[in-house]
C-alpha positions in Angstrom: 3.4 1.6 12.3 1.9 1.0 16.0 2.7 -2.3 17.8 1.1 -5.4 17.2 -2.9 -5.8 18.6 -3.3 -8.5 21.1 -6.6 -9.6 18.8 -4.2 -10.7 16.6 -0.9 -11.3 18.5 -0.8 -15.2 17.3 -1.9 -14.6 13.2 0.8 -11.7 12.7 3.5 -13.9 15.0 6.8 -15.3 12.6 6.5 -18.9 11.6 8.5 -21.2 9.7 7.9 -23.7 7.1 11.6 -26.1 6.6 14.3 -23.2 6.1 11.8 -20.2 5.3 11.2 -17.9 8.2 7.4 -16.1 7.2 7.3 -12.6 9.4 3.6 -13.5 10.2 1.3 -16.3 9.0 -1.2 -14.8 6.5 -0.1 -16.3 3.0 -1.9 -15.4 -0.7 -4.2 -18.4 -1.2 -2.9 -19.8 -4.4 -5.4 -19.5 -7.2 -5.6 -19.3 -11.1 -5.5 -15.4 -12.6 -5.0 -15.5 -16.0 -3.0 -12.5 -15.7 0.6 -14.0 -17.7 0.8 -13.9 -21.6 -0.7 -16.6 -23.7 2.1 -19.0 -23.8 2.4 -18.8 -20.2 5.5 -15.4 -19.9 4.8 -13.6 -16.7 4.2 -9.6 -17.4 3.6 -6.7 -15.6 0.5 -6.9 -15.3 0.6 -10.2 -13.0 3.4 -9.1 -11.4 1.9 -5.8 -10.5 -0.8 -8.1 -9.3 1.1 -10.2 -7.1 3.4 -7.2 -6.0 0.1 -5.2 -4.4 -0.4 -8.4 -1.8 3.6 -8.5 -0.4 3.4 -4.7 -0.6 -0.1 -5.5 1.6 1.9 -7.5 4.4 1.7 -11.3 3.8 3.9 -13.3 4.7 4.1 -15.1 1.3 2.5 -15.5 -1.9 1.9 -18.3 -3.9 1.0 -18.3 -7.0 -0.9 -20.9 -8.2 -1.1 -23.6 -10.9 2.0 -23.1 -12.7 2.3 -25.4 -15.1 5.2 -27.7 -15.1 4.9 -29.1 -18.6 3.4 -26.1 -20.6 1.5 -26.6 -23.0 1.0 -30.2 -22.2 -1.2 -30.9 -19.1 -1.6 -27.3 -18.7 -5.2 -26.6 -17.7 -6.0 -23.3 -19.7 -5.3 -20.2 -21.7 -2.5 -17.4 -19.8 -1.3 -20.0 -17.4 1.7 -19.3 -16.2 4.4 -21.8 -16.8 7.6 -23.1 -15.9 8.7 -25.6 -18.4 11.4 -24.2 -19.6 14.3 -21.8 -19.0 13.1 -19.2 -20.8 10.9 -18.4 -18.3 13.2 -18.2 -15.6 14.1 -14.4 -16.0 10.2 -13.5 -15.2 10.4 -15.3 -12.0 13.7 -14.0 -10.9 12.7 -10.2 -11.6 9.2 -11.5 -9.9 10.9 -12.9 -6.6 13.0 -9.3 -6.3 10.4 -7.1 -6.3 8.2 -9.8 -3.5 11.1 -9.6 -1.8 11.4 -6.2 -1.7 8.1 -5.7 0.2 9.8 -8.5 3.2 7.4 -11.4 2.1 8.0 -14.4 0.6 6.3 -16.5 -2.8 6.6 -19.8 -3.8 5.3 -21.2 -6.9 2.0 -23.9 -6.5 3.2 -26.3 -9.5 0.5 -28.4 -11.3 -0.1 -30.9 -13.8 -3.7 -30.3 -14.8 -4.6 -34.2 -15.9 -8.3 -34.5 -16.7 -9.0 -30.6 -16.4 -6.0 -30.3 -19.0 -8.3 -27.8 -21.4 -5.2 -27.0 -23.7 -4.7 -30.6 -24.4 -8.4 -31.2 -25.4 -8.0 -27.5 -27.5 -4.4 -28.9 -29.3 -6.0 -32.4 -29.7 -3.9 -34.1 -27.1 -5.3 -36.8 -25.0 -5.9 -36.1 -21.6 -3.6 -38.0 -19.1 -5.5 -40.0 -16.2 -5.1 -42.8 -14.0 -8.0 -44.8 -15.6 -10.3 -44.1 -18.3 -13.6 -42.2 -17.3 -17.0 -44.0 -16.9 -19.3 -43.3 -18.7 -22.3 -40.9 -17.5 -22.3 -38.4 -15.2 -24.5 -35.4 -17.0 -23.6 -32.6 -15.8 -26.2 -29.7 -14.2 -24.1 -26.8 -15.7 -25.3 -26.3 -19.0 -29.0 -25.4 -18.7 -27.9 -21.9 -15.9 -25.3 -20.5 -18.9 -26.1 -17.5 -20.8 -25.1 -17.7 -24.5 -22.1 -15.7 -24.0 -21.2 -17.9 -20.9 -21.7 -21.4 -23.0 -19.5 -20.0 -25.9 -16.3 -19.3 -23.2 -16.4 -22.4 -21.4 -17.2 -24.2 -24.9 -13.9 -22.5 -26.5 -11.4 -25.2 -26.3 -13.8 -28.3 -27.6 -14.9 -26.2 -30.9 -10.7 -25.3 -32.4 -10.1 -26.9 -35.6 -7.7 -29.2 -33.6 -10.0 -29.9 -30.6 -10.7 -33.5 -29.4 -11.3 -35.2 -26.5 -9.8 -38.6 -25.7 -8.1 -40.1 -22.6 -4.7 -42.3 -22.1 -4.3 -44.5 -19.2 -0.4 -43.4 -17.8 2.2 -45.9 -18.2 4.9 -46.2 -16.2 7.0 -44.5 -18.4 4.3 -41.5 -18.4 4.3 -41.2 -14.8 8.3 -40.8 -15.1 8.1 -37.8 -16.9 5.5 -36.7 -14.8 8.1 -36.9 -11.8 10.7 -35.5 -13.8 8.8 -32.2 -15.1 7.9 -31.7 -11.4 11.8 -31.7 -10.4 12.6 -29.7 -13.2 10.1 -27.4 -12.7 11.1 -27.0 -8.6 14.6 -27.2 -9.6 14.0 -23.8 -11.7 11.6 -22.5 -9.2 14.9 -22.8 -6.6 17.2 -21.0 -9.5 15.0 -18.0 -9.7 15.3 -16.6 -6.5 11.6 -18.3 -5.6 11.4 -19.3 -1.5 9.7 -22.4 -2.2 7.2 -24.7 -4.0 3.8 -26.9 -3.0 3.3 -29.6 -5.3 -0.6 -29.6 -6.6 -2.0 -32.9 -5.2 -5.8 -31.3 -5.1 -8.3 -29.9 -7.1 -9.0 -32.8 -9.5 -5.8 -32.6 -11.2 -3.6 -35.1 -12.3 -1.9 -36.1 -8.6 -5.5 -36.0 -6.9 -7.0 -38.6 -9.9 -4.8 -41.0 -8.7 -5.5 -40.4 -4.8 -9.4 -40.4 -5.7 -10.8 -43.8 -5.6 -13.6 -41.8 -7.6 -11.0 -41.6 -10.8 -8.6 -44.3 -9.8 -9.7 -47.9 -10.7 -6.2 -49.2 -11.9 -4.9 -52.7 -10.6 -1.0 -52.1 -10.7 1.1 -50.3 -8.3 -0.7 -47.1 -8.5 -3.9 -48.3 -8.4 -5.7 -50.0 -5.5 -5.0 -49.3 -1.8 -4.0 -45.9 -0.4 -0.6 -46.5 -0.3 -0.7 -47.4 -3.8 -2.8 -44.8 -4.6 -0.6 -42.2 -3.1 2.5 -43.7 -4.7 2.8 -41.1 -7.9 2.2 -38.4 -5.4 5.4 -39.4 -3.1 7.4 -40.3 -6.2 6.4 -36.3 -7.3 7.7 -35.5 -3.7 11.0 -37.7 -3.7 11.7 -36.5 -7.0 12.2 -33.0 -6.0 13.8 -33.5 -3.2 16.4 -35.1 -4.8 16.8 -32.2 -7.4 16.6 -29.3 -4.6 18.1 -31.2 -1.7 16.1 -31.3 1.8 16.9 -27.7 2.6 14.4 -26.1 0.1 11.2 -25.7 1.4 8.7 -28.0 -0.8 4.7 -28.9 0.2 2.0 -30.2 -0.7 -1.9 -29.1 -1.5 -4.3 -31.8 -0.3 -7.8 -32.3 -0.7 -9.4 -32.8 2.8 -12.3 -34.8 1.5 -14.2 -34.8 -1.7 -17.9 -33.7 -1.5 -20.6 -35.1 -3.9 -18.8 -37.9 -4.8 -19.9 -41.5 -4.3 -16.4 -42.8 -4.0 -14.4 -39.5 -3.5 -11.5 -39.0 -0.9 -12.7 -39.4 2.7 -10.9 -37.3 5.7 -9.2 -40.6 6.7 -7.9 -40.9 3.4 -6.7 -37.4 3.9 -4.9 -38.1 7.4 -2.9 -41.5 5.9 -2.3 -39.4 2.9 -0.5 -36.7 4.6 1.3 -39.0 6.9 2.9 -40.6 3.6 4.1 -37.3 2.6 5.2 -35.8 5.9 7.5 -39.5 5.5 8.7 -38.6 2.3 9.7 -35.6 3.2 6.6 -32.9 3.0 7.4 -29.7 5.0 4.2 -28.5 5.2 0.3 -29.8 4.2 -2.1 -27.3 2.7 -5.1 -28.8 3.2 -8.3 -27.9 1.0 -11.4 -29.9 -0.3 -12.8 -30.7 -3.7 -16.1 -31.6 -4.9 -17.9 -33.2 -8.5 -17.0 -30.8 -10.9 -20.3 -31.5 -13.5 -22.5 -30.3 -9.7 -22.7 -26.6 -10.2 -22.4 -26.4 -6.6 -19.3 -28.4 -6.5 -17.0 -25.6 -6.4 -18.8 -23.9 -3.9 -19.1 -26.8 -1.6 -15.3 -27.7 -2.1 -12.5 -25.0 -3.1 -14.4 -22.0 -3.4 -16.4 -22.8 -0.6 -19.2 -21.4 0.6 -19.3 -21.9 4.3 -16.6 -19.8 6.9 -14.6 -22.2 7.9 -15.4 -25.5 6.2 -11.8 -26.6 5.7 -11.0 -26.3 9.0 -11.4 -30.2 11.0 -10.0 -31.7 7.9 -6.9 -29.5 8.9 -7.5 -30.1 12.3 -7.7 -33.8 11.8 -4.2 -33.9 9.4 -2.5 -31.3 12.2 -3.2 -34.2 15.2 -2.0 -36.7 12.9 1.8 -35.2 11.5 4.8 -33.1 13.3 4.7 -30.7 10.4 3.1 -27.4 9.6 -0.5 -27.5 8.5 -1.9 -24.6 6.4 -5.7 -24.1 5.3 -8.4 -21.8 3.6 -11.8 -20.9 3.1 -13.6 -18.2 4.5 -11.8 -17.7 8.1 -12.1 -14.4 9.1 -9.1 -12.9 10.8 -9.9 -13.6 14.4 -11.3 -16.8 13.7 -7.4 -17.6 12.1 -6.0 -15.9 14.7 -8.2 -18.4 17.8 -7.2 -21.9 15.1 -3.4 -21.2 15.5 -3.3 -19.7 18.8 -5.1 -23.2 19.7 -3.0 -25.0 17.4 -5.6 -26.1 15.2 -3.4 -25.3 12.2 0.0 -23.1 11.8 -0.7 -20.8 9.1 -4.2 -19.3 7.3 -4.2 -18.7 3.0 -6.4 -16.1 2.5 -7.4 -15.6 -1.4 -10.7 -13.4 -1.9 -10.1 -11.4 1.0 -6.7 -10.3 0.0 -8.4 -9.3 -3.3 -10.5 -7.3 -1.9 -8.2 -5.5 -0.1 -4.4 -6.8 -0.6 -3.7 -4.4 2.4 -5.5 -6.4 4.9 -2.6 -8.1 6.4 -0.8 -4.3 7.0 -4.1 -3.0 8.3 -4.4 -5.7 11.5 -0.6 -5.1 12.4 -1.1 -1.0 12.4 -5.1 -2.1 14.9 -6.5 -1.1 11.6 -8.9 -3.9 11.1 -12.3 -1.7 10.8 -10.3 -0.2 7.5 -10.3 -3.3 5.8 -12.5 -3.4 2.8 -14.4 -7.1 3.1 -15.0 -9.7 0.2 -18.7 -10.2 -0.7 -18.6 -13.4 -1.5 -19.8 -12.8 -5.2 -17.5 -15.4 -6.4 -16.7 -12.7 -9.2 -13.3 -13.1 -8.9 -13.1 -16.9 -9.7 -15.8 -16.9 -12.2 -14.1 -15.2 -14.5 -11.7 -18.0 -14.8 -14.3 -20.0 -15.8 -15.1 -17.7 -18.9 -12.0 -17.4 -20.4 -11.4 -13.9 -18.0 -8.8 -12.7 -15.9 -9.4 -12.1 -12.3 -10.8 -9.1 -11.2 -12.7 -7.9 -8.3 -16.4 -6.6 -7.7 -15.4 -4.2 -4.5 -11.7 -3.2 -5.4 -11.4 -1.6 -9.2 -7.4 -2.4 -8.9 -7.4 -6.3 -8.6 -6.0 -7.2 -12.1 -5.5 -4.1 -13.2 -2.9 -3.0 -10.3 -0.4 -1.5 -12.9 -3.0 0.6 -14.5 -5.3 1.7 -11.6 -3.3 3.5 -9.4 -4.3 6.6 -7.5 -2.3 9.4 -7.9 -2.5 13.2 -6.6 -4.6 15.2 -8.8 -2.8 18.5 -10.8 -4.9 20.8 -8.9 -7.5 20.4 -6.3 -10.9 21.0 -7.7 -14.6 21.2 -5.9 -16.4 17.9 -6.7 -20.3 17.1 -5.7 -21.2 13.5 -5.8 -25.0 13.2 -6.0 -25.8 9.7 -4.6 -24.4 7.8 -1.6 -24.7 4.0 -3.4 -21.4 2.4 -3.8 -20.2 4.1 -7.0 -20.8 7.7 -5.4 -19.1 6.4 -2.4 -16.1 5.2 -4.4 -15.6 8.6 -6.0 -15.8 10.1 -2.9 -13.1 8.2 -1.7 -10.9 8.2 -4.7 -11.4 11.9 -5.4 -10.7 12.7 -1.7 -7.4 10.6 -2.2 -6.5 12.6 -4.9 -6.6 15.9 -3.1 -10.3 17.4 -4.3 -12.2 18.9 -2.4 -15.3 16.5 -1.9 -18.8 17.2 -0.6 -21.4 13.9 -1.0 -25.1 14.9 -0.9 -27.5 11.6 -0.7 -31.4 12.6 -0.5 -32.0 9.7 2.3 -31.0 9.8 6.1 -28.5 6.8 5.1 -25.8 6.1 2.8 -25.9 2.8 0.8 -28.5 3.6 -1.6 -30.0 0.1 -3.2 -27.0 -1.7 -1.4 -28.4 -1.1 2.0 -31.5 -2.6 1.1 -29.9 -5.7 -0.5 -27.7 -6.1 2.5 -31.0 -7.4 4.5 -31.4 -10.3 2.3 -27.6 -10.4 1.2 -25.3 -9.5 4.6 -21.8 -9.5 3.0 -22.9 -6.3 1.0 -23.8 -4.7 4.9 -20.1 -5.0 5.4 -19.3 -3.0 2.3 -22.1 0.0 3.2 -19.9 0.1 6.6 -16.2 0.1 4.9 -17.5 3.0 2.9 -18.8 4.8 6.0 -15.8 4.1 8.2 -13.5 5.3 5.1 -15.2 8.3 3.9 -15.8 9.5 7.8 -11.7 9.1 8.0 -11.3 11.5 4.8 -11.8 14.9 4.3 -15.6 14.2 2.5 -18.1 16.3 3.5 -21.7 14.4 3.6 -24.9 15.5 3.4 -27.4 13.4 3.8 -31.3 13.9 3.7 -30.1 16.4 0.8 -31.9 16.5 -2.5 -30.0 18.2 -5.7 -31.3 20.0 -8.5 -30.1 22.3 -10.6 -30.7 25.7 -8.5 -28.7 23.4 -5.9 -25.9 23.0 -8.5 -25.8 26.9 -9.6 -25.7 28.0 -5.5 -23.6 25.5 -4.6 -20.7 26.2 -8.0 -18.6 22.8 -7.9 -15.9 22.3 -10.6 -17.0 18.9 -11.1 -20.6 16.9 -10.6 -21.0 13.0 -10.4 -24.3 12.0 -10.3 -24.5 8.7 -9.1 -28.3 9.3 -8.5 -29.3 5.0 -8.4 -31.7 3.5 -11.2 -35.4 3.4 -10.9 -38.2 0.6 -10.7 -40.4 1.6 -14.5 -44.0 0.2 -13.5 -45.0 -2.8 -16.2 -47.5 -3.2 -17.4 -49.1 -6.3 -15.6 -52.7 -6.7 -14.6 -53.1 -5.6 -10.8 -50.3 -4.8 -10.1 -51.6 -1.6 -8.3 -53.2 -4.3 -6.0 -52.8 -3.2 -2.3 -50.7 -6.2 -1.5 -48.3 -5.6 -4.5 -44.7 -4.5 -3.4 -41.8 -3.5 -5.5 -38.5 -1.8 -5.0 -39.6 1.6 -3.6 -42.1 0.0 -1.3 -39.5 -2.1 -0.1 -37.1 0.9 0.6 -39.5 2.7 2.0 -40.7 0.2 4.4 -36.9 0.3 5.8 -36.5 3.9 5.8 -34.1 3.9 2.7 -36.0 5.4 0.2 -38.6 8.1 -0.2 -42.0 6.0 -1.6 -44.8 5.2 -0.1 -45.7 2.5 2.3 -47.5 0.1 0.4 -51.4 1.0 0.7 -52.2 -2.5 1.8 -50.2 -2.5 5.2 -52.5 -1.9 8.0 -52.0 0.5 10.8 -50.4 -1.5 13.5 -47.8 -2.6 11.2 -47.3 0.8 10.0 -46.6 1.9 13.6 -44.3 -1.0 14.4 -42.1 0.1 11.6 -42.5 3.9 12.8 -41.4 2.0 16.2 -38.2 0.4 14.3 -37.2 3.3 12.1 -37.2 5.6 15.9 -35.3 3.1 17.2 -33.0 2.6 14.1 -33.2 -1.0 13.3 -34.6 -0.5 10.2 -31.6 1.5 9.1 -29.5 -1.5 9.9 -29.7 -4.4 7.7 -28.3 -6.9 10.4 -30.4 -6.2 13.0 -33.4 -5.9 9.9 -32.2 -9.8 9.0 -32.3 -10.7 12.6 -35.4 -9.7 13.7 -37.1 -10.7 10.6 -36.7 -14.6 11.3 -38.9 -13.5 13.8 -41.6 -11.2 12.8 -42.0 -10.3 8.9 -44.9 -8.2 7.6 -45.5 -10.7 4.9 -47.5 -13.3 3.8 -47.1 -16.8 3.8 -47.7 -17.4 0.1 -45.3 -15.1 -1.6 -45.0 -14.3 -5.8 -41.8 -12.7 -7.0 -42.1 -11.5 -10.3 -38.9 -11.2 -11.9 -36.5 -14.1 -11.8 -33.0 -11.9 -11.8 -30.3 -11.3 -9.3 -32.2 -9.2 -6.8 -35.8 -11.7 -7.3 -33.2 -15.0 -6.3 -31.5 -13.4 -3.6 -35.1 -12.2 -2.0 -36.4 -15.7 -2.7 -33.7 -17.5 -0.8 -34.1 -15.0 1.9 -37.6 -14.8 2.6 -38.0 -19.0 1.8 -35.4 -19.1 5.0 -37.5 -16.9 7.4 -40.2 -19.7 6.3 -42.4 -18.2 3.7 -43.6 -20.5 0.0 -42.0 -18.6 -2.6 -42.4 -18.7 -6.0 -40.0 -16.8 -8.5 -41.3 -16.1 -11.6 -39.6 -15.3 -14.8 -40.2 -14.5 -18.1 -36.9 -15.1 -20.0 -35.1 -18.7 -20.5 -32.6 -18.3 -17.5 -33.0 -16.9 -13.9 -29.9 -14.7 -12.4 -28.1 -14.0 -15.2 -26.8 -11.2 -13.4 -25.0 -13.0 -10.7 -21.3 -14.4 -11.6 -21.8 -18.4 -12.4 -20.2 -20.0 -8.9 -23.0 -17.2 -7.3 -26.0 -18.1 -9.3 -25.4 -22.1 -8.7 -25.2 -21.5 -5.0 -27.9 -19.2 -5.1 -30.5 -21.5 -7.7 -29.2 -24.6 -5.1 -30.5 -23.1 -2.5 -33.2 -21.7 -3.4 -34.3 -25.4 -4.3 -32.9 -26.8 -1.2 -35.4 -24.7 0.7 -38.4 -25.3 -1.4 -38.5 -22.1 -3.7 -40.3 -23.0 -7.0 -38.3 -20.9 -9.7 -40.6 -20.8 -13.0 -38.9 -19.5 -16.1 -40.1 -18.4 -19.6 -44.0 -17.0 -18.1 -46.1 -15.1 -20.2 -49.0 -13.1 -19.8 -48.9 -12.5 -16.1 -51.9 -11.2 -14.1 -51.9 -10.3 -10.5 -55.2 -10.9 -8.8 -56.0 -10.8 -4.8 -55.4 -14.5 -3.9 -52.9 -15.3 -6.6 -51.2 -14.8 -9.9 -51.8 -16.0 -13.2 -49.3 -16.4 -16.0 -49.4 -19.1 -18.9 -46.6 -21.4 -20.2 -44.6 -21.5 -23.1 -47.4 -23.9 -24.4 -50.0 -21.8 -23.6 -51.4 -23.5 -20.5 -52.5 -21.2 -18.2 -52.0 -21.8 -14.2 -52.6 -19.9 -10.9 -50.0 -19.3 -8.2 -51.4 -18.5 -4.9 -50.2 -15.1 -3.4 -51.0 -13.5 -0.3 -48.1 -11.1 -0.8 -46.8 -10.3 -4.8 -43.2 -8.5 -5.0 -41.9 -7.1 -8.3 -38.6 -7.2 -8.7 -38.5 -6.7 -12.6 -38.4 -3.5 -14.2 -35.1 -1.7 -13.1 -33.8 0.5 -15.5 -31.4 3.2 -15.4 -32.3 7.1 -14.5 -30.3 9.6 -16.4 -32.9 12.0 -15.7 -31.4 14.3 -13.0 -27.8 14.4 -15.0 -29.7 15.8 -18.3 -31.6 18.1 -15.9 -27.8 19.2 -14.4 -26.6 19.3 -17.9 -27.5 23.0 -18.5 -25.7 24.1 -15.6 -22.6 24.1 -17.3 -20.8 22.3 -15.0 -18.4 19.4 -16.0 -20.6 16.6 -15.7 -20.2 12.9 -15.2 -22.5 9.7 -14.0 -21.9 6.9 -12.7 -23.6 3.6 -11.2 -26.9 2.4 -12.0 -28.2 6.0 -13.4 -26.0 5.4 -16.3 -26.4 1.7 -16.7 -27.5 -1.0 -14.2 -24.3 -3.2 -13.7 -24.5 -3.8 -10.0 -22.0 -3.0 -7.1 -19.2 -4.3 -9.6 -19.9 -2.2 -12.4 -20.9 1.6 -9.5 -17.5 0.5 -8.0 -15.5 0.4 -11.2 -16.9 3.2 -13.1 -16.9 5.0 -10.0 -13.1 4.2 -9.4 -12.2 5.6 -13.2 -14.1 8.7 -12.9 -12.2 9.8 -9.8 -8.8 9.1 -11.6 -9.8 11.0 -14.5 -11.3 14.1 -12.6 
């Protein structure tokens, strides 16, 4: 391993937290996976999970929301727990094998309170500081599909389902204290480094900081000080059972967005300050937001926004002599600027690190351009909300590490991957890995297929084109681009193995003008970024024609973020612009071209617009599309494209006009087997994968693409 990089000389330095020495300070953002056994028994495949990351190079883990009182106040189905003993040989054999790798974990312990879904499911009432008001509808319902609802509906429909509240007494807040002891106390036995106390996220120690959720009139209930009382009797009670040597902390929410009466950042700093007083060794600051808002969770936890924990950290690190910790989208060198300023002292980094658990390993070895980015799909978290386990849109292996491992192949075979989108890519990669010999033919002059042209209106998936270039040019994959295969191809060129990974294809519907010259759709689109081999549409006039001859020459059409850049300034578009088809790739075009200042309005025929996108995606994405003025119109019928605008009637049968200067179809993607039934007679071992099999998006290329290469 080469020396450290000066880029990142203050992000990989040691750091300490109380009595634990960290060899850098990159630690696993603690989050939910679903991973453990129903009752809450850690298994291999979550410790496999949490292995991959310390294996990766961070300085600890932490696994979040353990459950101190399992199954009471625990907030859903395969949480892992720590109530009890018998759990105690998991984490023991769990803390080995971390330790093994030279990192670190600790153990983020929770009571869930009002988000206590197993208590609700069991018929338990839910403990808070103070009943609920009344009110408060939530947003959520109406953006579900019917498999989504039934999930998230699961624990209110059990034959022992209810939902009812109990104010705590004192003697409830007692046992609170006490579980969290016990539950540090056998944290401490297992061999685990250390614990942070939950105190965010809407659970039971943030109702009682929230003046949004507390409205009690004792001791706990009032000012700050009262309201932080159960939250430093939590943290007195643990030190007492583990003694001021073990290294315990605290997750605290930096603000609460949304909420009328939520936690302000001066509530935060006071907060903190009681808890570096009672003993806190470190605060790991965070945010939360109204949980019925769709977009809470992307304002707040999951956030949105690079960087939008960071003053609140800032503001608790001026105000206490203690370590300060913090997440949300901060990018290595942005971590690395915050603690070499002393902004904060150490960065949790969750998505990332499931996008690529190596990333810590790959900045210490000047690696960085190796490490495969996060899109910011919010798959990983969404499935949580569904009843899932946590998985990964970019990286097949997250929750599935002890099953998808790459491993040499028996005997090195000739592969040809037809199709340079994201699923041929990944078998490229994988089968390169394995020891195959592996030649890539893609019939444009770029690699990214569908991706690259999404990456103009969506720039995280630019990042994963490049990975995929930067990787493959490191591996022994032979690419040809601007290479077109058929079956003669096939029969001269006599591979062992062919993956067609040949893309989908845009069926023309059957709408009313929609061979109108100022009708786009997919291929026109590709085309008019050099991605694709259609036609120009016939209703662009000459001079724009030779402006984008002019860009393709120069190569900024065949780079989506210089494409996004220079189209905030010039866009050969219309200002009045129809999209017809209200699915993931119609929303992600509407907030796009609404941004670069056009009128957009989506149009789509069934009951619910981007089902395709994971849930904490599609609420960002619907929010901002209404933020910036989109009108998105669902369940039209009977559309019909004219020359100034588009027709369509409601589900009464109204009819109504939309004016259009520009109408773009992004409906009628369907998946092209034709080329692998045309390769089929060659005799060849055959496989496809990626949209020419079945449309499921860069998740669903990736991981078919990923399990083809293993089996090959």
């Amino acid at each position: 391993m080469t020396s450290m990089t000066n880029s990142y000389e203050a992000l990989l330095s040691p750091g300490r937290i109380g009595s634990l020495e960290l060899r850098n300070r990159i630690f696993m953002t603690p989050m939910g996976s679903n991973l453990c056994e129903p009752d809450g028994m850690l298994n291999e495949r979550i410790m496999s999970y949490y292995e991959a990351r310390a294996r990766g190079g961070a300085a600890m883990v932490v696994m979040g929301s353990v459950s101190i009182s399992w199954p009471v106040g625990s907030a859903n189905a395969c949480q892992v727990a720590i109530s009890d003993d018998r759990y105690l040989p998991g984490f023991t054999a769990l803390a080995e094998r971390i330790h093994r790798h030279g990192a670190k974990i600790a153990l983020q312990i929770q009571h869930a309170g009002v988000t206590a879904m197993n208590d609700i499911a069991d018929g338990r009432p839910l403990l808070v500081p103070s009943l609920p008001k009344e009110g408060g509808e939530s947003d959520i319902g109406p953006t579900l599909t019917g498999e989504e609802a039934g999930a998230m509906a699961r624990p209110f429909v059990q034959p022992t389902s209810k939902l009812h509240h109990r104010e705590a007494t004192a003697e409830d807040l007692a046992w609170v204290c006490s579980q969290f002891a016990d539950a540090a106390e056998r944290a401490r036995k297992a061999g685990i480094d250390g614990v942070e106390i939950h105190a965010a996220h809407g659970y039971l120690i943030s109702n009682f900081l929230s003046p949004s959720t507390n409205r009690r009139s004792d001791s706990y209930g009032g000012s700050l000080e009262n309201r932080a009382r159960l939250m430093v009797e939590v943290l007195q009670a643990v030190r007492e059972r583990v003694g001021r040597d073990y290294p315990v902390w605290l997750r605290l929410d930096g603000v609460e967005f949304l909420k009328a009466e939520g936690i302000t950042t001066v509530d935060a700093v006071a907060t903190a300050r009681l808890a570096a007083r009672a003993g806190a060794d470190a605060i790991n600051v965070s945010a939360y937001a109204d949980p019925d808002r769709g977009i809470g969770y992307t304002e707040a936890h999951a956030t949105h926004f690079p960087g939008q924990f960071v003053p609140f950290a800032q503001a608790i690190r001026r105000a206490v002599d203690i370590p300060v910790i913090t997440a949300g989208r901060i990018e290595p060198e942005v971590a690395d600027r915050l603690i070499r300023n002393r902004a904060i002292d150490f960065v949790c980094m969750g998505r990332k690190l499931l996008a690529d658990p190596d990333l810590p390993r790959k900045l210490q070895a000047g690696n960085a351009r190796e490490i495969r980015p996060c899109i910011y799909c919010y798959t990983c978290i969404s499935q949580i909300f569904v009843n899932g386990h946590v998985r990964c849109a970019v990286n097949a292996a997250t929750g599935f590490e002890h099953e998808v491992v790459i491993t040499p192949a028996p005997r090195a075979r000739r592969v040809l991957v037809v199709g340079g989108g994201p699923g041929g890519m990944e078998v490229a990669r994988v089968a390169a890995l394995r020891g195959h010999r592996v030649t890539l033919c893609e019939k444009n002059a770029v690699l990214g297929g569908s991706v690259r042209l999404s990456a103009v209106s969506y720039p995280s998936n630019g990042r994963l084109v490049r990975y995929f270039e930067q990787t493959l040019a490191a591996l022994p994959v032979e690419i040809r681009l601007g290479t077109a295969v058929d079956e003669r191809f096939v029969r001269e060129f006599a591979p062992d193995v062919v993956v067609v990974a040949s893309g989908a294809r845009w069926d023309a519907l059957p709408i009313p003008g929609i061979d109108l010259p100022h009708v786009l759709n997919g291929e026109s689109l590709r085309a008019m970024l050099g991605v694709g081999d259609g036609a120009l549409p016939q209703g662009m006039s000459a001079g724009v024609r030779a402006l984008l001859g002019v860009a393709a020459r120069l190569g900024i059409t065949r780079n989506p973020e210089l494409l996004a850049r220079a189209s905030r300034y010039w866009l050969p578009l219309g200002h009045h612009v129809v999209i017809y088809g209200g699915g993931l790739v119609g929303v992600e075009l509407a907030e796009f071209l609404a941004e670069r200042g056009r009128k957009v309005t989506v149009l789509e025929e069934g009951p619910l617009l981007a089902p395709q996108m994971r849930l904490l995606r599609r609420w960002r994405a619907l929010h901002e599309c209404r933020r910036l003025g989109v009108d998105l119109i669902a369940n039209v019928a009977g559309p019909r494209i004219e020359k100034d605008c588009v027709r369509y009637r409601t589900p009464g049968g109204q009819e109504r006009a939309i004016a259009a200067d520009q109408v773009i179809i992004a409906a009628g993607v369907r998946e092209d087997g034709t080329l692998a039934a045309a390769l089929r007679g060659t005799g060849v071992e055959l496989h496809a994968v990626g949209d020419c099999a079945s449309v499921e998006y860069i998740e669903g290329a990736i991981r078919g693409g990923n399990a083809v290469a293993r089996a090959i």
